[in-house]
N, CA, C and O of each residue as an XYZ file, in Angstrom:
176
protein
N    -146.114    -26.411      5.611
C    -146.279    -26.120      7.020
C    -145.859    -27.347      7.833
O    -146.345    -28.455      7.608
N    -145.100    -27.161      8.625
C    -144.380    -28.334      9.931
C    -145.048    -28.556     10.949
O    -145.285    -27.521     11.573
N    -145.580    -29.741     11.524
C    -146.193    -29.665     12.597
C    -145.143    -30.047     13.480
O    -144.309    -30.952     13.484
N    -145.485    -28.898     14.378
C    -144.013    -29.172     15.769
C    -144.493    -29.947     16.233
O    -145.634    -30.304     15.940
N    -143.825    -30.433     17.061
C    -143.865    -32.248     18.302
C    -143.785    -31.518     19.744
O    -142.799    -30.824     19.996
N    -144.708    -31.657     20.584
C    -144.565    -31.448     21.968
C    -143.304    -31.994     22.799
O    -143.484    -33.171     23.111
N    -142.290    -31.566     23.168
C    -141.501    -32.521     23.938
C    -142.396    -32.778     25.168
O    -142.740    -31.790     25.818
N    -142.735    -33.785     25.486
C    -142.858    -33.680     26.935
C    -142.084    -34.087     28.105
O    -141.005    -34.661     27.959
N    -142.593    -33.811     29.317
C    -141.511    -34.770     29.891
C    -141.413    -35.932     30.909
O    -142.217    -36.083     31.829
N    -140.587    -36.564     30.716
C    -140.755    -38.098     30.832
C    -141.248    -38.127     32.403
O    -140.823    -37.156     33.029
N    -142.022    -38.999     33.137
C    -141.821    -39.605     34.252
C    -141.557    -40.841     34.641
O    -142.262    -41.832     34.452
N    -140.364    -40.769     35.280
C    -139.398    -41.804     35.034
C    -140.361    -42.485     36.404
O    -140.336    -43.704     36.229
N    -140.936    -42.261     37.296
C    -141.620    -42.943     38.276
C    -142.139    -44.069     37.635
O    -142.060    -45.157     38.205
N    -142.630    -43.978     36.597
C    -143.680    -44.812     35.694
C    -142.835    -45.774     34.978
O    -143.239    -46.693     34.266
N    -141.410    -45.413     35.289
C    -140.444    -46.810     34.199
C    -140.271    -47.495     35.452
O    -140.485    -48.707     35.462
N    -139.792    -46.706     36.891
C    -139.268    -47.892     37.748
C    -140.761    -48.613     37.962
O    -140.448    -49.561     38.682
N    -141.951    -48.694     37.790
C    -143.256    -49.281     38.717
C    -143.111    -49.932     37.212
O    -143.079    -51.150     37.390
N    -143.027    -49.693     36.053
C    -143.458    -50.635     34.803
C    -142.189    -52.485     35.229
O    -142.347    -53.701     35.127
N    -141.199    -51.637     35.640
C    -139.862    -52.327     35.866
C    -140.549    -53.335     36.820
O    -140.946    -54.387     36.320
N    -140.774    -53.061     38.484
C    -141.349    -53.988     39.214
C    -142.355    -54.655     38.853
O    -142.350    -55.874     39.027
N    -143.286    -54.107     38.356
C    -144.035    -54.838     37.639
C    -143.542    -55.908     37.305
O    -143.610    -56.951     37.955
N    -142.996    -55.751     36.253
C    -142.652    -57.327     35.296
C    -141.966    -57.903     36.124
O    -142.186    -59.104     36.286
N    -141.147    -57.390     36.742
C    -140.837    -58.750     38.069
C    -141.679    -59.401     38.868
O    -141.772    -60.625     38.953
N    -142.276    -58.634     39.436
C    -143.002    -59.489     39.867
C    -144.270    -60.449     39.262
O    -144.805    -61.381     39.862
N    -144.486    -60.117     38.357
C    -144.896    -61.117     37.203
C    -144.249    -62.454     36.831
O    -144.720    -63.554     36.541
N    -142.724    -61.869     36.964
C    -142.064    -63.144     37.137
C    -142.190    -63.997     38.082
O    -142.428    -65.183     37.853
N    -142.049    -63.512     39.257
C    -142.370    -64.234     40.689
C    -143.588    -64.802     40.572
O    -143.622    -66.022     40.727
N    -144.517    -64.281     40.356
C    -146.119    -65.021     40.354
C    -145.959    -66.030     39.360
O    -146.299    -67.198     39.552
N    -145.402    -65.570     38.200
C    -146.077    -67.172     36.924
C    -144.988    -68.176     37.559
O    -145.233    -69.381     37.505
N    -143.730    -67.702     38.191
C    -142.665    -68.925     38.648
C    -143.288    -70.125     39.548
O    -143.400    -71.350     39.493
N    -143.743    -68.674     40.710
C    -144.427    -69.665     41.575
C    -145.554    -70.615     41.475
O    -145.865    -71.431     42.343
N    -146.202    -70.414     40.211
C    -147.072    -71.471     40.103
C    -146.959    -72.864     39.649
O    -148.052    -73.396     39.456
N    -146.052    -73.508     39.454
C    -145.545    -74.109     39.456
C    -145.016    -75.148     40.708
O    -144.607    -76.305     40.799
N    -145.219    -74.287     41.380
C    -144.804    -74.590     43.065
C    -146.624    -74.689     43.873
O    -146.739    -74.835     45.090
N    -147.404    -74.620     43.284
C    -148.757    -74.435     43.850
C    -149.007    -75.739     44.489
O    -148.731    -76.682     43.748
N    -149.559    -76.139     45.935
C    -149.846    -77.502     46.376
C    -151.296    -77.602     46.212
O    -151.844    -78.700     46.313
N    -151.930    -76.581     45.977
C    -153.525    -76.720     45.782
C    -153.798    -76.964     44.168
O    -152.973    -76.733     43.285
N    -154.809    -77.356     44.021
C    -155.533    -77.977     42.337
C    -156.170    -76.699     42.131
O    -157.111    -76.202     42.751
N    -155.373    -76.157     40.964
C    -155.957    -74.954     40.150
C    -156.225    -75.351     38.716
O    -155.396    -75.091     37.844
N    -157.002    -75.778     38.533
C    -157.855    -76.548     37.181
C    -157.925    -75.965     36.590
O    -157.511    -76.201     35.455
N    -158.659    -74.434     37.005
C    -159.266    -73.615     35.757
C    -157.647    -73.122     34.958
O    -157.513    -72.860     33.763
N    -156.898    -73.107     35.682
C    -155.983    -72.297     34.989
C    -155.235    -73.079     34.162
O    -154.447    -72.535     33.388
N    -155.385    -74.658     34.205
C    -154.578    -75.253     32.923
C    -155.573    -76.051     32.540
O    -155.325    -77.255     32.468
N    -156.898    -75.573     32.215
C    -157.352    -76.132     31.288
C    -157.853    -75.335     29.669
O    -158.321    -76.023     28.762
């Protein structure tokens, strides 16, 4: 006996927001680097 596979179907809404996402992830960890205030907790 075969178990069939549901196709479902894709929502591509959810690739372009996964997409911005990680950019802007990029932008945030870049910019820290650029921070003029003392953020301790985060590199210790």
């Amino acid at each position: 006996m075969k178990a069939q596979l549901h196709k479902t179907e894709r929502i591509h809404a959810l690739d372009s927001l996964r997409a911005i996402m990680m950019l802007l992830g990029i932008v945030i960890h870049s910019a820290i680097a650029y921070f003029v205030t003392d953020i301790g907790f985060y590199f210790t």
